[in-house]
C-alpha positions in Angstrom: 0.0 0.0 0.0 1.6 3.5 -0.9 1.4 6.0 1.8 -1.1 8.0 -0.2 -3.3 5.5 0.0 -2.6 4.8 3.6 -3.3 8.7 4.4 -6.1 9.1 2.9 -8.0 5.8 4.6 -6.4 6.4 8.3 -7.2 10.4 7.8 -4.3 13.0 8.6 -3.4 12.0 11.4 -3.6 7.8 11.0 -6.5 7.9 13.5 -8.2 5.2 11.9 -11.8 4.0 13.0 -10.8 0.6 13.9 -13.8 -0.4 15.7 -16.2 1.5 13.6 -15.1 -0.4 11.0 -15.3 -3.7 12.6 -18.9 -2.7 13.9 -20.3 -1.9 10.2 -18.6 -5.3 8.8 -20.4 -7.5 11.6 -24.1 -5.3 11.3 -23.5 -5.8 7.4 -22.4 -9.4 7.7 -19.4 -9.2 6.1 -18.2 -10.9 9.2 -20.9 -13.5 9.9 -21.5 -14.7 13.0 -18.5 -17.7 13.7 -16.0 -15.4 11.9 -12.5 -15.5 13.3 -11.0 -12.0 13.8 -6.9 -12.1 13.8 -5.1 -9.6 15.2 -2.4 -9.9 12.8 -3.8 -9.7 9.9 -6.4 -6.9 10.8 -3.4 -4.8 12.3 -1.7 -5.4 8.6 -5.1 -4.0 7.0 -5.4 -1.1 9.0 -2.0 -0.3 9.7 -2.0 0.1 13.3 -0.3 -2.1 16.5 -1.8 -5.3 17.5 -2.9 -3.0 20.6 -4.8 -0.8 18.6 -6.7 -4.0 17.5 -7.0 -5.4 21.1 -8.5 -2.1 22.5 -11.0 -2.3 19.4 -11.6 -5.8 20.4 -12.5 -5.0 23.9 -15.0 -2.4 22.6 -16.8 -4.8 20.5 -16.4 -7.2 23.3 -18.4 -4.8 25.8 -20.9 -4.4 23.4 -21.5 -8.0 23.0 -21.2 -8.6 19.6 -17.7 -10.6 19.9 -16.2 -13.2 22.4 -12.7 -13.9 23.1 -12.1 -17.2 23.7 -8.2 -18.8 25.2 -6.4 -20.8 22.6 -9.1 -19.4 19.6 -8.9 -15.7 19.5 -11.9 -13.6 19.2 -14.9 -14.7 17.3 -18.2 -12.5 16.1 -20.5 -13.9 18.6 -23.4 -16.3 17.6 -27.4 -15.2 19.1 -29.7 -17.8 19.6 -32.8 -17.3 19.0 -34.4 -16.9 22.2 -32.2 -14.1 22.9 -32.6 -12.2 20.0 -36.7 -12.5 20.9 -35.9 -11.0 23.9 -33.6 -8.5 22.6 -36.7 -7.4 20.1 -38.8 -7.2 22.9 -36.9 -4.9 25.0 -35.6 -2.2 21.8 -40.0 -2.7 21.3 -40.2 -1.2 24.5 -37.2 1.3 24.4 -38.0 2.3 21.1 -41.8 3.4 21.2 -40.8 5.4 24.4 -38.2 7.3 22.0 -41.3 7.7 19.3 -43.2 9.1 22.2 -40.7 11.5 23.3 -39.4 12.6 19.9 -43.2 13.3 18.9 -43.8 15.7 22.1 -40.2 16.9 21.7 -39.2 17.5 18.0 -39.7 21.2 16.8 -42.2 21.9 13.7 -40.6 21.2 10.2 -38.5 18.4 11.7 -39.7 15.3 9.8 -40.4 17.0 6.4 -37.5 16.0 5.1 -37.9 11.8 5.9 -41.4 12.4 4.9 -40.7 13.1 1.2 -37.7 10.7 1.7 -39.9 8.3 2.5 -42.1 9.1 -0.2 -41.3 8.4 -3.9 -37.6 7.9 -3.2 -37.5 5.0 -1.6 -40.7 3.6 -2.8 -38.6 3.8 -6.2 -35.7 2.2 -4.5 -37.8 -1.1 -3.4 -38.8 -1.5 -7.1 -35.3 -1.7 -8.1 -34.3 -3.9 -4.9 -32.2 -1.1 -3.9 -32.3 -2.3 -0.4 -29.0 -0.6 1.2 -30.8 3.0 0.1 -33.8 2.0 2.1 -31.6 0.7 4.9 -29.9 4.1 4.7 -33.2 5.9 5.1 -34.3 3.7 8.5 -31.1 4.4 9.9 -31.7 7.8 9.3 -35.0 7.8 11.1 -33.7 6.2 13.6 -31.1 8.5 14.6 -33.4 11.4 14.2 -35.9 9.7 16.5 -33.2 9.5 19.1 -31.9 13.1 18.3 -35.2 15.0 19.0 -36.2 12.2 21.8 -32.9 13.9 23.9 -33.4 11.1 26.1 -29.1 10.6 26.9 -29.4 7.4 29.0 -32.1 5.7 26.4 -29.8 6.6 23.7 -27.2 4.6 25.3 -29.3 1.6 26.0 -30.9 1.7 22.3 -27.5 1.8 21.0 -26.5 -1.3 22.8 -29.4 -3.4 21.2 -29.6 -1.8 18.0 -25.5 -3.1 17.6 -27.0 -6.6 18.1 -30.6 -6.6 16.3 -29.4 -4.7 13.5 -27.3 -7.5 12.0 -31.0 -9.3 11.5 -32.7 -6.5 10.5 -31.1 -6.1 7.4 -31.9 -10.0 6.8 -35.7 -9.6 7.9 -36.1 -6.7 5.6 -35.3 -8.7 2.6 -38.0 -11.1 2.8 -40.7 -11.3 0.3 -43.3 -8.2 0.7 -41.7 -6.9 4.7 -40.1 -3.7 2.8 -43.1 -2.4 1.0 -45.3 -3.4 4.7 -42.3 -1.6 6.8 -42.6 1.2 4.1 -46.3 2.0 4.7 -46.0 1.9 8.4 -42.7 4.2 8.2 -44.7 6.6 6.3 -47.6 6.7 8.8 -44.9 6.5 11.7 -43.8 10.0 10.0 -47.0 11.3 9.8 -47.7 11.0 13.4 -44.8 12.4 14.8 -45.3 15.6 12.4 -48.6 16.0 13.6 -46.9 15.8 17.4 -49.0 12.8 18.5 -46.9 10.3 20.6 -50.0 8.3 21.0 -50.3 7.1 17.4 -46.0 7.6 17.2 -46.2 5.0 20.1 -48.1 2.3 18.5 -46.7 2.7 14.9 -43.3 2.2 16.1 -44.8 -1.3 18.3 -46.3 -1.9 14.8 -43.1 -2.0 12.8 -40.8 -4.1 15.5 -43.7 -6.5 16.8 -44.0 -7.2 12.6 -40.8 -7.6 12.4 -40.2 -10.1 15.3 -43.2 -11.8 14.2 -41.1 -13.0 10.8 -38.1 -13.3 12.6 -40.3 -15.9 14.9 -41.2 -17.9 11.2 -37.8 -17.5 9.3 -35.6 -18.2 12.6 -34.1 -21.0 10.1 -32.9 -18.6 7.5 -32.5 -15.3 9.4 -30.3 -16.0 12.8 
């Protein structure tokens, strides 16, 4: 690698995001669950010391979404599926609190912007089967949820669970019809929390996550 190409990956400073990477490969499944994670050869990639990679490790490690095992190394963890129900079931509950707050909270003119998102663009983007631009757009509304819910310590505890659910999501929203159901219930999500009701904000959200735990409940096989 030349050091051009070195600078402009680990910025300016060769601060590279080591675990931020590692976080996005696991929720995107470029590392599976089982993958082996080698403190050599990531140190190599990144060009950083083996400690860089063993404080990254210990982040991930804390946020449950690898285990370090003697004599094997560290290995993206494996959920059953009991515990991803009751991970679901808890970020249910979390999460419709944050729809509730964010309604009462967010200032006029907040959610315009995800509501013509939400609109045509993504509904085009499904009929492609552009699925990471849809993705995108949740994640988005997720964040902004959290932003206006200004809720610190539920923001921590959804961040926790949303590492470890969000490596399903992106599997549940992929099967056939869930993206154009999510979609719809998005949409009226949006229109609730513009109109500042956290009533309706509440139960859309417990719409979308009971929906889809419900799936993950029938495609366990495929999906975890």
């Amino acid at each position: 690698m030349t050091d051009n190409k070195k600078q402009s990956r680990n910025g300016q400073n060769g601060g590279v995001d080591v675990f931020g990477i590692l976080r996005e490969r696991i929720a995107s499944h470029a590392l599976p669950p089982g993958s082996r994670l080698r403190e050599q050869d990531l140190a190599s990639e990144f060009g950083v010391s083996r400690a860089r990679i063993r404080e990254a490790f210990g982040a991930l490690e804390q946020r449950g979404l690898i285990e370090r095992i003697p004599n094997r190394g560290a290995l993206v963890v494996r959920f059953d599926p009991m515990q991803m129900y009751d991970l679901y079931d808890v970020r249910g509950v979390l999460q419709a609190y944050v729809a509730r707050l964010a309604a009462e909270r967010a200032p006029d003119g907040a959610w315009d912007e995800l509501i013509e998102l939400f609109g045509d663009p993504l509904e085009r983007a499904l009929k492609k089967g552009d699925f990471d631009s849809y993705l995108t757009g949740l994640e988005t509304l997720h964040r902004r949820m959290i932003e206006h819910a200004n809720n610190a310590i539920l923001s921590d505890m959804l961040d926790l669970i949303y590492d470890k659910t969000r490596v399903v999501s992106r599997r549940v929203i992929i099967l056939p019809g869930r993206a154009e159901v999510a979609l719809k219930v998005h949409r009226e999500l949006l229109q609730a929390l513009a109109r500042k009701d956290p009533d309706r904000s509440e139960k859309k959200i417990t719409e979308i996550l009971s929906g889809a735990r419900a799936l993950l409940e029938k495609y366990q096989n495929y999906v975890i």
